[in-house]
KOLTOR-708890 format. One record per atom (N, C-alpha, C): x, y, z. Coordinates in steps of 0.1 Angstrom, whole numbers, plus 2048, in hexadecimal, padded with zeros to 3 digits. Example, Ala and Ser with C-alpha at 12.3 -4.5 7.8 and 13.67 -1.06 7.14 Angstrom:
<recs>
8847C784E
87B7D384E
8847DF84E
8807EA847
8897F5847
88180084F
</recs>
This chain:
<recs>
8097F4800
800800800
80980C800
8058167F5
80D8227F6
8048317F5
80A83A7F8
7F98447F8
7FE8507F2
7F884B7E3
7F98547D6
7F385E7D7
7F486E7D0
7ED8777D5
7E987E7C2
7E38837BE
7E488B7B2
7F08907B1
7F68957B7
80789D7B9
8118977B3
80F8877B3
81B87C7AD
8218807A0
82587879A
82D874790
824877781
817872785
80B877776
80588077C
80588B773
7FC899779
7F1893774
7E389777A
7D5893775
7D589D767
7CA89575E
7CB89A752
7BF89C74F
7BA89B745
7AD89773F
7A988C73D
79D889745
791881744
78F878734
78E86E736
786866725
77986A72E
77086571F
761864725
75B85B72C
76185172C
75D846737
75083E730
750834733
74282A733
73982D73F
73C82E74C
73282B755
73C830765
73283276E
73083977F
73882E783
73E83078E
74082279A
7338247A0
72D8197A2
72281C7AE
7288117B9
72A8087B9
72E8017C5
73F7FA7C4
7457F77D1
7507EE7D1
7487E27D4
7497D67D1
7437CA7D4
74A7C17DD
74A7BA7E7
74B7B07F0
7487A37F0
74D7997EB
74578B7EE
74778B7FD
73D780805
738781814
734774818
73576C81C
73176281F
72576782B
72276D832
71B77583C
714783839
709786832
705796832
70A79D83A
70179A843
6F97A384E
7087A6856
71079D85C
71D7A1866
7277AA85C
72A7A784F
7327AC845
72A7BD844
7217BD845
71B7CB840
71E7D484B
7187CE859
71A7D3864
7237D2865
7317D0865
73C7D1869
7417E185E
73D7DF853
7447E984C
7347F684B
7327F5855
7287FC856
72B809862
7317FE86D
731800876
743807876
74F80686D
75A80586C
75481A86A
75381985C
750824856
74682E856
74082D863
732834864
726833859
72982A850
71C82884B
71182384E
704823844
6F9821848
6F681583C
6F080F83E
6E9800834
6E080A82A
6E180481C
6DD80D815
6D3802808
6D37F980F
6CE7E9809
6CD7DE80C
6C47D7811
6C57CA81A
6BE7C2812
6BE7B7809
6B77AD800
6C57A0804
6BB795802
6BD78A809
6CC782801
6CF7897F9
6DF7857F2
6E97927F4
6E27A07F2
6ED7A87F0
6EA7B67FE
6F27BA805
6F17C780C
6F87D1805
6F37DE809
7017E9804
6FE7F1814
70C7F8817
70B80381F
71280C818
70C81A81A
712824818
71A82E81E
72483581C
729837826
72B846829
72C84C832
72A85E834
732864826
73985C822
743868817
73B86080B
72F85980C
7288597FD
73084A7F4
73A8447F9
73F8337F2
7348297F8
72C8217EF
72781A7F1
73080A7F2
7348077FB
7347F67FC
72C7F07FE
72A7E77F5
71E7D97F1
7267CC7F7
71E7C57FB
71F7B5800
7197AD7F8
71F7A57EF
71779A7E6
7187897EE
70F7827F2
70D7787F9
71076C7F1
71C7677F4
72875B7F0
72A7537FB
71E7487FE
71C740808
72C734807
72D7367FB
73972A801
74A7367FD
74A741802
753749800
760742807
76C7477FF
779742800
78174D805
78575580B
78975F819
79775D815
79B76A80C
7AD76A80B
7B5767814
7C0764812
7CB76681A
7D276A819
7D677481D
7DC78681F
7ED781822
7F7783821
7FC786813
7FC77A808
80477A7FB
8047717F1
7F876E7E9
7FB7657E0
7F37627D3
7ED7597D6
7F274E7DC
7E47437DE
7D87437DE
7D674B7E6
7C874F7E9
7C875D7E8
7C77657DF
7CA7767E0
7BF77C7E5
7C378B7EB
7BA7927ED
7B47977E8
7B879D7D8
7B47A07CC
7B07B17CC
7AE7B47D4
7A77C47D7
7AA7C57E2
7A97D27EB
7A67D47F7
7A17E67F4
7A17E6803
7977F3805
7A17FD80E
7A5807809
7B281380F
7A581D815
7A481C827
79C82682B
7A7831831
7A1842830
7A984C837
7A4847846
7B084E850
7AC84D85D
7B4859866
7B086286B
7B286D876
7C0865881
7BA859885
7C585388F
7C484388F
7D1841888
7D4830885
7D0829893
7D882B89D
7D78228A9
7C28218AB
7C182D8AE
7B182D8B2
7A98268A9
7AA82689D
7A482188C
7A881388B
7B480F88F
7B77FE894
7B07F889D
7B08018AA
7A77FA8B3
7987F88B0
7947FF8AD
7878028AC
7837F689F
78C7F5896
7897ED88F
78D7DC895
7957D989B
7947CF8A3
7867C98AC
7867D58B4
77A7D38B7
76D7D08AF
76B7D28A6
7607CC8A0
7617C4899
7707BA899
76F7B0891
77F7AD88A
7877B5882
78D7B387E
79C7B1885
7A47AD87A
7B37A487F
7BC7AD879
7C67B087E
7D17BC87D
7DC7B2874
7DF7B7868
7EA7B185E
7F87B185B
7F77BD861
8017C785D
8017D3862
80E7D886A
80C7EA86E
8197EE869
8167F8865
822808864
81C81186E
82781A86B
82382C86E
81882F868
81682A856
80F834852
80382C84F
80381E84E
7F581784A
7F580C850
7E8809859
7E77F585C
7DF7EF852
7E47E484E
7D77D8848
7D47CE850
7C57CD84C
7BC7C1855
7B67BD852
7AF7B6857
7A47AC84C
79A7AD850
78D7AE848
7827B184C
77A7A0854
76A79D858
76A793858
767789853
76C788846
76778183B
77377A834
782786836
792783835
79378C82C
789796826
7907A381D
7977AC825
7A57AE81D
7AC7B7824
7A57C3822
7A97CD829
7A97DA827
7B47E7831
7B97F182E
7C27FB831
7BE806837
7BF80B844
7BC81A84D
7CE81E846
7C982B844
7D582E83E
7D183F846
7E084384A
7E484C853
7DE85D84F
7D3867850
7D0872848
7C9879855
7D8881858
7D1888866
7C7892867
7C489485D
7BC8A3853
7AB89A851
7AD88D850
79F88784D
79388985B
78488B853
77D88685E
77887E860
78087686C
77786A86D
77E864864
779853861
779849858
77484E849
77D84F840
778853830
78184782A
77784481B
779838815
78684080C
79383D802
7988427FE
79583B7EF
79282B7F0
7908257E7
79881A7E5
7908107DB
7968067D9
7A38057D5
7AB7F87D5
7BB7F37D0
7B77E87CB
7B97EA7C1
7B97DB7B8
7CA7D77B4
7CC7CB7B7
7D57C17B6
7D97C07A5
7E57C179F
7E47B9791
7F67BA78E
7F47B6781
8017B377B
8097C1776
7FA7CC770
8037D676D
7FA7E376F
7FE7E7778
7F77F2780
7F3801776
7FC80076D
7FA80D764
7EE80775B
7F07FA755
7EB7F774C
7DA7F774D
7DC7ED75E
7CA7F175D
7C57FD765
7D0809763
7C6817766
7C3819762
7C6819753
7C7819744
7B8817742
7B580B741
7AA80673B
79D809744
7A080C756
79581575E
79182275B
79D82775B
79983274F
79183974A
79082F73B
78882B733
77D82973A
77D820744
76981B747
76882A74D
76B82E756
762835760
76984375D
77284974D
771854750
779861757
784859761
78985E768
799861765
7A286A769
7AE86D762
7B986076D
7C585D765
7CD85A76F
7D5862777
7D1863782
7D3873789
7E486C790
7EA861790
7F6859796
7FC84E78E
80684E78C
80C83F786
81C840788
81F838794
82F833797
82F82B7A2
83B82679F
84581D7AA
8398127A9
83080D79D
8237FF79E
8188027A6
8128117A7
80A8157AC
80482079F
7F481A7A0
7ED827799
7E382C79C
7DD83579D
7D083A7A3
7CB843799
7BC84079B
7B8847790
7AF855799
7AC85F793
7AA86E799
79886679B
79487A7A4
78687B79E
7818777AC
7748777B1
76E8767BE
76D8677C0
77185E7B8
7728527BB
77B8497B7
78684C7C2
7938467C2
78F8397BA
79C8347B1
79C8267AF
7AD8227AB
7B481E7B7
7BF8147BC
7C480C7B3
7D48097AC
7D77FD7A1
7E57F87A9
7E67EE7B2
7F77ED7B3
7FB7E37AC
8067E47A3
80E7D67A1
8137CA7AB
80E7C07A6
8107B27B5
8167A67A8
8217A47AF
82D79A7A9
82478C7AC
82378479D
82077679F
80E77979F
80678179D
7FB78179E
7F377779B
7E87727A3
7DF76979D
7D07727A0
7CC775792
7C177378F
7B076F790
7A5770793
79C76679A
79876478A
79075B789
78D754780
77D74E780
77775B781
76875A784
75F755778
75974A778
752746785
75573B78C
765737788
76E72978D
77072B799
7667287A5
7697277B2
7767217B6
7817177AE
78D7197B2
7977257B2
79372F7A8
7977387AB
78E7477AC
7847497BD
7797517BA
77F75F7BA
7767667B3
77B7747B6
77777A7C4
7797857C8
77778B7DC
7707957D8
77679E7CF
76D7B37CC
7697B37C0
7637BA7B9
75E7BC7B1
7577CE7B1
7597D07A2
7527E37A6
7487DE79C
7397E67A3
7317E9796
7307F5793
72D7F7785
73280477C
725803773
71D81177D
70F813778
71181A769
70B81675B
70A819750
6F981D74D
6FC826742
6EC82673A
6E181D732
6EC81872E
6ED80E726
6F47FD723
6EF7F4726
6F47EB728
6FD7E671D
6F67E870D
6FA7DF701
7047E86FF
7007F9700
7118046FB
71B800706
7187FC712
7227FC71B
7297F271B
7257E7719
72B7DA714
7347DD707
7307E16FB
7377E36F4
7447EB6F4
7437F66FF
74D7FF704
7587F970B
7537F1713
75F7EA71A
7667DF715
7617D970E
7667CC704
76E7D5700
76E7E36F4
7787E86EB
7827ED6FA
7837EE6FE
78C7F5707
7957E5711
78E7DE70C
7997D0713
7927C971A
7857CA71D
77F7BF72A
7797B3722
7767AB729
77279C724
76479A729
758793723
74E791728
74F77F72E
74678073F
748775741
739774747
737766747
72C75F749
72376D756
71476C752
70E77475C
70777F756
6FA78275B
6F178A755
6E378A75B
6DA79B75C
6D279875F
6CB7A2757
6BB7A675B
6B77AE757
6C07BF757
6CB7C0760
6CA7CD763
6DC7CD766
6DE7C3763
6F27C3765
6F77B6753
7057B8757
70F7AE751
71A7AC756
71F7A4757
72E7A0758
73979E753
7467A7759
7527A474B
75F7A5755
7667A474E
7747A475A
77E7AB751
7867B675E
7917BD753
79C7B8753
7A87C274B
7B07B7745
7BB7B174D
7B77B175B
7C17AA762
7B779F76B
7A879E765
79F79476B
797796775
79979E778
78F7A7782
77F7A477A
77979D783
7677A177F
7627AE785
75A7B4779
7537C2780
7437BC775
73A7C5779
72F7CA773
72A7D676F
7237D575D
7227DE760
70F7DB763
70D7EA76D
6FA7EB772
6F37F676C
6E47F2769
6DB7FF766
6DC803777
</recs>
C-alpha cells in the first residue's frame, strides 16, 4: 500500500468520456447481515438495501459497499497468491491506533502495521487498509486497490469505462482521479480469479451503472474486457483485462 496523491508523477489530465458511474464496490459474503453491519458500523454507514442475497450500506462520504451472498465463500489469505486478496478497500483515518482498535473490536484481525497504514481483515477474510490522514473526518473511504500484473495498463482501460483521468502512475501504483478513487498496484506472480470456477472464486467486484446495456457492452469489449457467463434483466457480466469481474447495471 502506497498513498498516491494527484501531485505524483502523472499530472491529472483530461477525462475520456467513459461508459458508465461506479455505483458500488462489491463483496462476496458468506454472512449478509454481520458483513454489512460490520462495515456499517466501521464507517458510520447506514444500510441502504436489505434483500435476501444482496445488502449495500452507504457511507457518510456517499461510497456505497454492496454484500453479494456467496454461501460457500472462499476467505483469502492475506499475503500471497494462493488464495489472493484480489482488491482491498484503502480507508482515511484521523488516528491509526484509535481506527485499529475500534476496528478490532468489531470484529477484525490486524495484518500488518506501520506508521502510516494497518491492514486487516474484515470478517469474511477481505483485507482492507486505515491509512494515516490527520486532516480526515472521521472514517472516509479513499477507494478501492485492485491487485494485477500491470498497474498502468489496467488504469488504462478504467479510464475508458468510467471516464476518469489517471490522476498517478509510479513505482507499480496507479490511481485514477475524480470523486471516486480507483486504486491499481502491480503484484508479482498474480493469480487471477477465474469466475465462475469456484476453484478460483473471485472476492470484489465494481458495478458500473450505464444507460444502456447493449452500447455499454459494446464499449467495454472495444476497450479490452471480456464477456463472461451471467445476465439479467437489468446487468451483465465481463472481466477486465487482468480478470477482474465487474458489471455493468441499469
Amino acid at each position: 500500500m502506497t498513498e498516491p496523491t494527484s501531485t505524483g508523477p502523472t499530472a491529472e489530465g483530461t477525462a475520456p468520456d467513459g461508459v458508465g458511474a461506479l455505483r458500488a464496490v462489491v463483496l462476496d459474503v458468506p454472512d449478509l447481515g454481520t458483513e454489512a453491519g460490520f462495515w456499517a458500523a466501521l464507517t458510520g454507514g447506514k444500510a441502504a438495501r436489505e434483500d435476501y442475497d444482496w445488502h449495500t450500506v452507504q457511507t457518510p462520504d456517499h461510497w456505497e459497499i454492496a454484500f453479494q451472498l456467496a454461501p460457500d465463500h472462499v476467505p483469502p489469505q492475506w499475503p500471497g497468491q494462493e488464495h489472493p486478496q484480489q482488491a482491498h478497500i484503502d480507508l482515511y483515518v484521523p488516528d491509526l491506533a484509535a481506527a485499529s482498535t475500534r476496528a478490532v473490536e468489531l470484529g477484525a484481525t490486524v495484518l500488518r502495521e506501520n506508521e502510516r497504514w494497518i491492514t486487516l481483515s474484515d470478517l469474511a477474510g477481505h483485507t482492507f487498509d486505515l491509512c494515516l490522514k490527520e486532516e480526515s473526518d472521521g472514517v472516509t473511504v479513499m477507494g478501492p486497490t485492485f491487485d494485477c500484473p500491470d498497474a498502468s495498463e489496467l488504469a488504462g482501460f478504467w479510464s475508458g469505462v468510467l471516464g476518469a483521468p489517471v490522476a498517478y502512475d509510479a513505482d507499480g501504483v496507479a490511481m485514477l482521479g475524480g470523486d471516486r478513487p480507483v486504486l491499481f498496484q502491480s503484484v508479482a506472480d498474480y493469480n487471477p480469479p477465474r469466475w465462475p470456477d469456484p476453484g478460483y472464486p473471485q472476492q470484489v467486484h465494481l458495478d458500473v451503472e450505464v444507460p444502456d446495456l447493449d452500447a455499454g457492452e459494446a464499449a467495454v469489449l472495444a476497450l479490452g474486457a471480456a464477456r463472461l457467463p451471467g445476465e439479467g434483466s437489468g446487468f451483465r457480466v465481463f472481466a477486465d483485462p487482468a480478470g477482474h469481474p465487474f458489471c455493468l447495471v441499469l
